[in-house]
NUPAMAR-306211 format. One record per residue (C-alpha): residue in one letter; x, y, z. Coordinates in steps of 0.2 Angstrom, whole numbers, plus 5000, padded with zeros to 4 digits. Example, Ala and Ser with C-alpha at 12.3 -4.5 7.8 and 13.67 -1.06 7.14 Angstrom:
BEGIN
A506249785039/S506849955036/
END
This chain:
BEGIN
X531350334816/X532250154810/X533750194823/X532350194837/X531450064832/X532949934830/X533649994846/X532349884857/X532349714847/X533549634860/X533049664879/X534849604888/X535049794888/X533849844900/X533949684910/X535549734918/X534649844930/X532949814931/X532749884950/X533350064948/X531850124938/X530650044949/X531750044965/X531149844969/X532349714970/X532249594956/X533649454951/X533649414935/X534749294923/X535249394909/X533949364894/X534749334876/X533349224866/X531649354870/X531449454854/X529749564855/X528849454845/X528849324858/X529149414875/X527749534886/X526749364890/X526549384906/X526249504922/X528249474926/X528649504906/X527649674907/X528849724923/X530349704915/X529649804898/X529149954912/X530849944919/X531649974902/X530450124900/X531050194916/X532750154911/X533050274899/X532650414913/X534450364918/X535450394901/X536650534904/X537850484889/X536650414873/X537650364860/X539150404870/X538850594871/X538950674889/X537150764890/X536250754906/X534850844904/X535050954920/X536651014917/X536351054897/X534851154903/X535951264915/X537351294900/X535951354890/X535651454903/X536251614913/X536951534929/X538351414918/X539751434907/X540551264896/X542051214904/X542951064903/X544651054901/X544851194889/X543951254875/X544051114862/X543550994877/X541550934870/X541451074857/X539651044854/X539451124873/X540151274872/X539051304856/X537551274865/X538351394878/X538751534863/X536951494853/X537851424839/X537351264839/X537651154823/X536251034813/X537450904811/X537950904831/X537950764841/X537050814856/X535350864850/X535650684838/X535950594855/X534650694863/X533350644851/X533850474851/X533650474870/X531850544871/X531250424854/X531850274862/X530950304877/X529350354868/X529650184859/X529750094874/X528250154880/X527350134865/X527849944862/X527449914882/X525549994878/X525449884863/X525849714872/X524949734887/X523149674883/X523549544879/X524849484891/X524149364906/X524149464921/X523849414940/X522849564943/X522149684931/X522249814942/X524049794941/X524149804921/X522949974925/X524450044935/X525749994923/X524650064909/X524850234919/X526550244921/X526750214904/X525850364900/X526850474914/X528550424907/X527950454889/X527250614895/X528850654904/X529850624887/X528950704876/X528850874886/X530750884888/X530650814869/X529350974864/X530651084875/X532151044866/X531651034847/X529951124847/X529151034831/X529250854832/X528550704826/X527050644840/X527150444839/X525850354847/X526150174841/X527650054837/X527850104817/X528049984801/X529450024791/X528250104778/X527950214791/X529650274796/X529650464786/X528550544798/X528050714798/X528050834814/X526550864822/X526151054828/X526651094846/X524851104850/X524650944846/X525950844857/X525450954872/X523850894869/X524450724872/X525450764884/X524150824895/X522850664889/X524450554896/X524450634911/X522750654916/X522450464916/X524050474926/X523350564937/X521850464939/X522450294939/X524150294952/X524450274968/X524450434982/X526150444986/X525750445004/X525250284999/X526750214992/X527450075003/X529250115005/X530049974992/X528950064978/X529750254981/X530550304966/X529050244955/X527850364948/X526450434960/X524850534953/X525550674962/X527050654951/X525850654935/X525050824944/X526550904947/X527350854931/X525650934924/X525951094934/X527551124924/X526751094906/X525451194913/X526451334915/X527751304899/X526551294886/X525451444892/X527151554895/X528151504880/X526651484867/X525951624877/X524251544878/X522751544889/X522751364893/X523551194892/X522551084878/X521251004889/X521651094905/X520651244912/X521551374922/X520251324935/X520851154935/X522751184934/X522251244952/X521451134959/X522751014952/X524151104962/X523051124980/X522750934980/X524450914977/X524751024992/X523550985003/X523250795001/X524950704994/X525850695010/X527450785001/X528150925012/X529551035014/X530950955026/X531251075039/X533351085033/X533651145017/X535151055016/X534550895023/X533750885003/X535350844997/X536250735006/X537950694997/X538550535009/X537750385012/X536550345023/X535550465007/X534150565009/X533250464996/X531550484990/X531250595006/X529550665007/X530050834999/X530450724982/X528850724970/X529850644955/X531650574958/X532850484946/X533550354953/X535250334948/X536350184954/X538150124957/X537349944953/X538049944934/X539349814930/X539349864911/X539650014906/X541350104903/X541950274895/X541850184876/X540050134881/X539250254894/X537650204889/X537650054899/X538050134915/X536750184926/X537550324939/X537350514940/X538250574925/X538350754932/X539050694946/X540850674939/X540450814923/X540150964937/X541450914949/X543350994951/X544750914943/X546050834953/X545650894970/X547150864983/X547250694988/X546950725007/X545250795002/X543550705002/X543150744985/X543350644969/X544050704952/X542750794941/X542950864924/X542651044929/X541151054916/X539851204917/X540651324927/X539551424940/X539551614935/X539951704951/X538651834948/X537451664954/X538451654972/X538251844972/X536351844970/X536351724988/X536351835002/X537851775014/X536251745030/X535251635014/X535451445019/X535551405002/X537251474997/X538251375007/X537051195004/X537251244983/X538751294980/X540651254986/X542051364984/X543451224987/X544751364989/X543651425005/X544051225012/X545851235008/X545651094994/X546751134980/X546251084961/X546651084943/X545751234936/X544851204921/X544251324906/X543351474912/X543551424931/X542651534942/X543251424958/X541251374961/X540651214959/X538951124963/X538751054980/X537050984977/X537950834968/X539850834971/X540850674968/X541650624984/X542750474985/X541450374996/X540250374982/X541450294971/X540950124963/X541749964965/X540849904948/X541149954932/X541950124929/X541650254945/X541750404935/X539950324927/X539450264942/X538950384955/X537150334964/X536750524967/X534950534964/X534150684955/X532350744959/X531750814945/X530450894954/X530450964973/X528751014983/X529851174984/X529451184967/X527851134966/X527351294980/X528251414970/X527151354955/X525851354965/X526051524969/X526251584953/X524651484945/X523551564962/X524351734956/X524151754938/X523251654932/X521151684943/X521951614962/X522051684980/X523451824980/X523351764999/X523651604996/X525151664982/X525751754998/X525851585008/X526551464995/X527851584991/X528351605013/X528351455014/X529851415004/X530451585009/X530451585027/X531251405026/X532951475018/X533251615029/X533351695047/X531851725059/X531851905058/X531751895040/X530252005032/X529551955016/X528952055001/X527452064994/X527351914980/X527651984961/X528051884948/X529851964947/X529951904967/X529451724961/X530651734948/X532151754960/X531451634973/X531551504958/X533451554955/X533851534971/X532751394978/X533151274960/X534751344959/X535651204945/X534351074944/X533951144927/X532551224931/X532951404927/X533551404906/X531351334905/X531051484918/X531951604906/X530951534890/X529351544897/X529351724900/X529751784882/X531251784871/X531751954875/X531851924891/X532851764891/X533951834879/X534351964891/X534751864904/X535751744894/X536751854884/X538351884895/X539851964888/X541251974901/X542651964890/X543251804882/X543251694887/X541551744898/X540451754883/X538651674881/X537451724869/X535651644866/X534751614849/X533451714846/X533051674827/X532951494834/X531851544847/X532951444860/X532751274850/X534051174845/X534151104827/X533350964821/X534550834819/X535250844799/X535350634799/X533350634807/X532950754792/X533850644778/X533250464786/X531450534785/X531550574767/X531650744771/X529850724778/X530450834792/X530851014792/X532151104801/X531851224814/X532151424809/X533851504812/X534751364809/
END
């Protein structure tokens, strides 16, 4: 834990973009004296500590490795191959892709890095506020909140990833560095305490003015509990989240549907707008990323600096024909055909997911185990290029991270298994149904193998589907995940390692071997 605790002393880092995590306009000088010790005085001192905390939402590439969370979650999947320029291109992919990830990888180490440096950004923002000078305490009551959402929000992709984890509440004393991990039960406890006073404390986001969209709402913190909700419960195969009744995880997700304001936009495709003006922060967006082209710093020696849409360029063609609209890409995470095959050809969706560039007459670079499919949500086009720092680091394409379409299908799910309305299953699950295909289209009777390929489809790449896998067993992930087509077609998924990636080896020995690696590695 010293590498995260070091990594905040100096704050010109997040400086350099203090708007994006906030989407509000703030300029700046660039600070070089403010340590901790003497910064968080004041209300404007306590905006630009939240900003760093949302900042790290935005770190495709800590400590220079290429790990967006969305697309890693999609090669761990059943929907993605590696990729890349061939098969030495990022190694440390194509092992998450084969389940044979290595302890001493750099990933999951840049992964854990990522998530603890968050955590510690919240942590040292929760420490400092009381006693900062604040305008309005009901302003430092809001920031308090948000906090405790983004440390939430860290921790559960944190829990996801690694399973057993050291659950830090506080900035540590370098006495304290060797921690030990704290049981799963324990940080989802947390996690759910985070994000009911989340819940409690934010703004409705039909209350948002538009200059705040982009920061966290309490419909956020309840959809965000929604996911836990059903994560914790299907992979630890439990009754209940710690602290959360069934009963109360569904009237969590009918207020989110019935009083947010959030909604399905009539046009599928109208989500994911790919040229400027952008669909930003539209009303079906519950929680969005907000990348930016705004980064000066921030080149391929330091990508950690940069604040654009790193999946932009890793998912995208290489060298497309010049006369084409798109950018060059480095071909990573392959779409598996069997993906394109599961749309049928009158499903809205198909052709708003995917782009098959040999279908437009573009002309590319094929990279290692091309399938000619590519995103479509987030291709890199040339009008999205940046003009500051490096493009390829650069793109502005925001992520939402979670989509009212999810939120229905959750919903539908809950009202279904777990003491709800079948009728009202039925309706959530239409909803998003009806909405992706023709008029005369007759919908079945929801089951939870009918919810499962409404997900697949309706989340199709935005990392949703690997967690999907997980939380319905090990078997049953592994037998989706495991693909053998012929090399070089091949993905296989741990099961000794129950899905987890290692414990970093250089975490283990900086902790005094106070941490324990996971099994099957």
């Amino acid at each position: 834990m010293k590498v995260i605790q070091n990594s905040i002393k100096i704050f010109v880092a997040f400086i350099l973009l203090l708007s994006v995590g906030c989407n509000k306009k703030i300029d700046l000088n660039p600070i070089t004296s403010n340590v901790e010790t003497n910064f968080y005085k004041n209300q404007a001192d306590c905006y630009q500590g939240l900003a760093a905390a949302y900042n790290v939402l935005l770190w495709d590439a800590p400590q220079n490795q290429n790990v967006p969370f969305q697309l890693v979650s999609e090669v761990l999947g059943d929907r993605c191959f590696t990729g890349g320029a061939s098969v030495t291109d990022i190694p440390t992919i194509g092992r998450m892709d084969r389940g044979n990830i290595r302890v001493d990888d750099l990933a999951p180490k840049a992964l854990w890095y990522k998530y603890y440096t968050g955590i510690y950004r919240c942590n040292l923002l929760l420490e400092k506020m009381p006693d900062a000078q604040f305008d309005n305490p009901a302003v430092r009551v809001r920031y308090t909140a948000e906090c405790k959402y983004l440390r939430a929000f860290y921790y559960f992709d944190l829990v996801r990833l690694f399973g057993n984890v050291p659950l830090i509440l506080k900035t540590l004393s370098a006495s304290e560095y060797s921690q030990k991990q704290a049981s799963p039960e324990t940080v989802y406890t947390q996690i759910s305490q985070d994000l009911t006073e989340a819940i409690n404390v934010l703004p409705r986001y039909k209350n948002l003015p538009a200059e705040e969209l982009g920061r966290v709402s309490s419909d956020a913190a309840r959809g965000l509990m929604m996911r836990v909700w059903l994560y914790y419960t299907g992979y630890y195969k439990k009754a209940d989240l710690p602290g959360v009744s069934s009963s109360q995880i569904l009237n969590i997700s009918e207020d989110l549907i019935n009083n947010s304001g959030h909604d399905l936009l009539p046009n599928f495709a109208d989500v994911f707008k790919l040229d400027a003006p952008f669909n930003n922060n539209n009303k079906e967006s519950v929680f969005e990323i907000q990348y930016s082209a705004l980064a000066y710093s921030g080149n391929y020696s330091y990508r950690e600096e940069a604040n654009g849409n790193l999946s932009v360029m890793l998912w995208s063609m290489r060298d497309p024909n010049a006369s084409s609209l798109y950018s060059a890409g480095w071909s990573f995470a392959p779409v598996d055909t069997a993906l394109y095959n599961s749309f049928a050809s009158t499903d809205v969706r198909r052709d708003a997911t995917l782009f098959l560039p040999k279908a437009q007459s573009v002309s590319f670079t094929p990279g290692y185990q091309n399938t000619d499919i590519f995103p479509k949500k987030w291709a890199a086009l040339k009008t999205n290029q940046s003009t500051k720092g490096d493009y390829h680091l650069n793109f502005p394409n925001h992520f939402i991270n979670i989509r009212f379409s999810d939120v229905l299908l959750m919903a539908s799910e809950l009202q279904l298994l777990h003491g709800g309305s079948a009728v009202k299953a039925q309706q959530y699950f239409e909803r998003v149904a009806r909405r992706a295909r023709p008029s005369t289209y007759v919908p079945p009777t929801v089951t939870l193998d009918v919810l499962y390929t409404e997900r697949d489809l309706e989340l199709a790449l935005e990392g949703v589907r690997y967690w999907d896998l997980m939380r319905r067993g090990l078997d049953y992930a592994q037998s989706k995940i495991n693909i053998n087509r012929g090399e070089p077609f091949i993905s296989k998924f741990n099961t000794a390692a129950a899905g987890l990636f290692p414990i970093p080896d250089q975490e283990i020995i900086v902790s005094n071997n106070a941490l324990v690696q996971n099994p099957g590695y």
